[in-house]
C-alpha positions as CSV (number, residue, x, y, z in Angstrom):
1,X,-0.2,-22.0,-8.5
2,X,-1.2,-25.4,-8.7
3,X,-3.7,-25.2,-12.0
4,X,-0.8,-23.8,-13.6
5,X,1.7,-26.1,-12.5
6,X,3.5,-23.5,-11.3
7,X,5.6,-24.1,-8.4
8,X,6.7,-21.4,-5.8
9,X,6.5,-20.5,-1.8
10,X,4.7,-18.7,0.7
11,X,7.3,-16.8,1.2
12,X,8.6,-16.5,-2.2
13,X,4.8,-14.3,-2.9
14,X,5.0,-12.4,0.3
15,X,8.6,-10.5,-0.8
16,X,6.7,-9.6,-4.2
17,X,3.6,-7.8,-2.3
18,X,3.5,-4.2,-3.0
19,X,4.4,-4.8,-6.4
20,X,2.3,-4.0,-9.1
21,X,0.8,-7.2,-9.9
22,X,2.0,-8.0,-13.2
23,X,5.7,-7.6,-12.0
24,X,4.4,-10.6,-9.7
25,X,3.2,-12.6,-12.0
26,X,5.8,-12.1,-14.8
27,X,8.3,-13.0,-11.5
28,X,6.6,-16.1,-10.3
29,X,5.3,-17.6,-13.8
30,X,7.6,-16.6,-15.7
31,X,6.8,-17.3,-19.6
32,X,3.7,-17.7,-18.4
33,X,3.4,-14.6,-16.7
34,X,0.7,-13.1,-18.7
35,X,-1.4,-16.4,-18.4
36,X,-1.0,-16.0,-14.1
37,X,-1.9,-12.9,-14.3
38,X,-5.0,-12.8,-16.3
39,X,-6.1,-16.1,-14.2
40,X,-5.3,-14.0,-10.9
41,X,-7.8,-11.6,-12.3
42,X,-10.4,-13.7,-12.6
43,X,-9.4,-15.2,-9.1
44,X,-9.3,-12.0,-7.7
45,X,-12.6,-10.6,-8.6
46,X,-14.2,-13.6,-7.6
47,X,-13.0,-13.8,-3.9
48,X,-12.2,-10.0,-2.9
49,X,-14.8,-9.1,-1.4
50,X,-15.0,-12.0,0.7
51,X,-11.6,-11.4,1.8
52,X,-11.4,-7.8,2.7
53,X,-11.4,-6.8,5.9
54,X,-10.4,-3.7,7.9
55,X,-7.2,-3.6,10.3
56,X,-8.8,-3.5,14.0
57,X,-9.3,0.5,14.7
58,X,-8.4,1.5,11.2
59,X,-11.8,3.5,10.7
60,X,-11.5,5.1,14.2
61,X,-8.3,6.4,13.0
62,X,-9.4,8.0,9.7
63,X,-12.1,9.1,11.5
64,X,-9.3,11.3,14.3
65,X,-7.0,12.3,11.7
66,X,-9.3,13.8,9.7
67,X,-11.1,15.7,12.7
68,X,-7.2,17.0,13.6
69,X,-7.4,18.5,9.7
70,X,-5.1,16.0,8.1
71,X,-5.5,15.2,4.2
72,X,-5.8,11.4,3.7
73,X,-4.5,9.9,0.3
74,X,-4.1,6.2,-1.0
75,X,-1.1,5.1,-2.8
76,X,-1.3,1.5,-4.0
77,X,-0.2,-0.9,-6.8
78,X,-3.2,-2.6,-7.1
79,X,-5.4,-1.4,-10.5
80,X,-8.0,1.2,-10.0
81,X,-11.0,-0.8,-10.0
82,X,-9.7,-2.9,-7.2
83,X,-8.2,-0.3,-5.1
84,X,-12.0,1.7,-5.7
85,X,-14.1,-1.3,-4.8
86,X,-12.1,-1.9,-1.1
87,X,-12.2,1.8,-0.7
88,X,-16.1,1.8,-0.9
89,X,-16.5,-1.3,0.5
90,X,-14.6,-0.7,3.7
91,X,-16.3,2.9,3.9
92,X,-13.0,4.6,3.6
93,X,-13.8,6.7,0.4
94,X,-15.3,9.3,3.0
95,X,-11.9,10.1,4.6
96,X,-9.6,9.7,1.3
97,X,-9.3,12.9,-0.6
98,X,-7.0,10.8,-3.3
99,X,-6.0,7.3,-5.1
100,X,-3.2,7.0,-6.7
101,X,-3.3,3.3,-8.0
102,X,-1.1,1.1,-10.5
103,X,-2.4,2.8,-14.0
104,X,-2.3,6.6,-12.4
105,X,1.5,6.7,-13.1
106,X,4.1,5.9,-15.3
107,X,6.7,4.4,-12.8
108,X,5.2,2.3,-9.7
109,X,6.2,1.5,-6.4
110,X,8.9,1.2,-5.5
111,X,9.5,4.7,-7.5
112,X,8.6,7.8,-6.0
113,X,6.1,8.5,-8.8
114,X,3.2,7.6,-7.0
115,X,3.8,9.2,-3.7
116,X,4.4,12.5,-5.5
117,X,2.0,12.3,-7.7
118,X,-0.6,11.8,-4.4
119,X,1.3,15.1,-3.1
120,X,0.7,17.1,-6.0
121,X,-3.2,16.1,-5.9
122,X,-3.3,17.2,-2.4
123,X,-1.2,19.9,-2.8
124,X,1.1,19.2,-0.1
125,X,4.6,19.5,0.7
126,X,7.1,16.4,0.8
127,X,8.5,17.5,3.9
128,X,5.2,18.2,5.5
129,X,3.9,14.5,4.4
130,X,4.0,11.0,6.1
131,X,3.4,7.6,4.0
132,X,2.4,4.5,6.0
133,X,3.0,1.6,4.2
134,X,3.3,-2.6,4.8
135,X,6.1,-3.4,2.4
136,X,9.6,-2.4,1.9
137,X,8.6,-0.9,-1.2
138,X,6.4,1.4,0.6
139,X,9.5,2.6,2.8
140,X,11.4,3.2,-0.5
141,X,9.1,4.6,-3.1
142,X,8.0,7.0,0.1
143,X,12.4,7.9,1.2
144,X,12.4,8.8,-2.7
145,X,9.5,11.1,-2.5
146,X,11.4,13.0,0.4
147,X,8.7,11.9,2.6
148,X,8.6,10.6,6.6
149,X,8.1,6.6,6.2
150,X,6.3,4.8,8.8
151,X,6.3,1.0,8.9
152,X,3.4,-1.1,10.2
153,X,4.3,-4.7,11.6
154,X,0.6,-6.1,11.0
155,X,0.8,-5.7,7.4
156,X,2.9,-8.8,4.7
157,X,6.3,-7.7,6.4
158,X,7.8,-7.9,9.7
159,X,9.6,-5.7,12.0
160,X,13.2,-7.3,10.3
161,X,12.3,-6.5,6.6
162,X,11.0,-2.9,7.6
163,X,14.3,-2.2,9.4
164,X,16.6,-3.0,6.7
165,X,14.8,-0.2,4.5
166,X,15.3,2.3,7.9
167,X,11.9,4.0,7.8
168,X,11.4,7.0,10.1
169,X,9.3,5.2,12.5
170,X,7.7,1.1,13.1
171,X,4.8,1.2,14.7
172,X,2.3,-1.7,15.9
173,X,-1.0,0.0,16.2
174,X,-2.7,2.8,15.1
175,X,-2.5,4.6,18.5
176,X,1.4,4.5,18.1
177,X,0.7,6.7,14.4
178,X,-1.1,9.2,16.4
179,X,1.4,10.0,18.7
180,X,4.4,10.2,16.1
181,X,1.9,12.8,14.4
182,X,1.7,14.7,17.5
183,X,5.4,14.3,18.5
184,X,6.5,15.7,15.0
185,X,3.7,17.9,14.6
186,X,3.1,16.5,10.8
C-alpha cells in the first residue's frame, strides 16, 4: 500500500483472500498491521459500494434453488456490517436464511466453525449440505465441517489452487451447480 509505504504484490494479496481481514493486514503490514487495517476500513467503506457487483446469473440462481426448496446461508470473513450492506445491496437478503460473518464465531475460516455454525442456524445436516466457495480456505473450513465443497473458477483463485485443496466438485458457471445438485440429489 503505497501511503503506507508498504510494499507487497498482486499476487501476494490474492493468496490472503478469504481471510479475515485483520489476518491480512497483520500479514502484509506487518508491525503496522493494525495501522493497514484501520486505513482499509476507511478505504473500504468509501469505495464498496461502487465496487460490488453480482456474478453474471447469480440472482437467477438463488432465485431456482430456493424454488427447488433449498436453504441458502452465507459464510464469509468479512465483518458483519460489510457482509449486510452487499447482501442488501445486491438484493440477495431475500434468498439468505443466514450470515455467518467474521465476529459470529470464535475461530474463522479456514476452521470449520463458521460452516457449522451456519448448519446449526439452518438446522441442517453436514452430510446433507454443500458450501460454494472462491478460495482454498473455503474448500477447507467447508472438508472440516464434513460438508460437499464446490469450487468456482470466476472467484480470486483458479482452477490450480482449487485442485490442490481436492474439493468435491469445480465448476465454471452457475448452471454447472445446478446439475451437481441434481446429480447428488443435495
Amino acid at each position: 500500500m503505497l501511503q503506507m509505504d508498504l510494499h507487497f504484490n498482486h499476487e501476494e494479496v490474492l493468496s490472503t483472500v478469504g481471510l479475515p481481514l485483520h489476518d491480512i493486514c497483520n500479514h502484509l503490514g506487518g508491525s503496522r498491521g493494525k495501522e493497514l487495517f484501520n486505513r482499509y476500513l476507511e478505504h473500504q467503506d468509501a469505495i464498496h459500494d461502487d465496487y460490488l457487483d453480482e456474478y453474471q446469473g447469480t440472482t437467477e440462481m438463488l432465485k431456482s434453488l430456493k424454488e427447488k426448496g433449498y436453504r441458502l446461508g452465507i459464510v464469509t470473513s468479512k465483518r458483519r456490517v460489510m457482509a449486510e450492506r452487499g447482501i442488501k445491496l445486491t438484493g440477495f437478503d431475500s434468498f439468505i436464511e443466514t450470515l455467518v460473518a467474521l465476529e459470529d464465531v470464535p475461530r474463522a475460516k479456514p476452521e470449520a466453525e463458521p460452516v457449522l455454525r451456519a448448519l446449526d442456524n439452518l438446522r441442517a445436516n453436514p452430510k446433507d449440505a454443500v458450501y460454494v466457495g472462491d478460495s482454498p480456505f473455503d474448500i477447507q473450513c467447508g472438508k472440516k465441517a464434513g460438508v460437499k465443497t464446490i469450487g468456482v473458477t470466476w472467484g480470486v483463485s483458479g482452477m490450480a489452487k482449487l485442485q490442490k485443496e481436492s474439493p468435491t466438485d469445480i465448476i465454471d458457471n452457475w448452471q454447472q451447480l445446478l446439475s451437481f445438485l441434481d446429480k447428488k440429489g443435495v
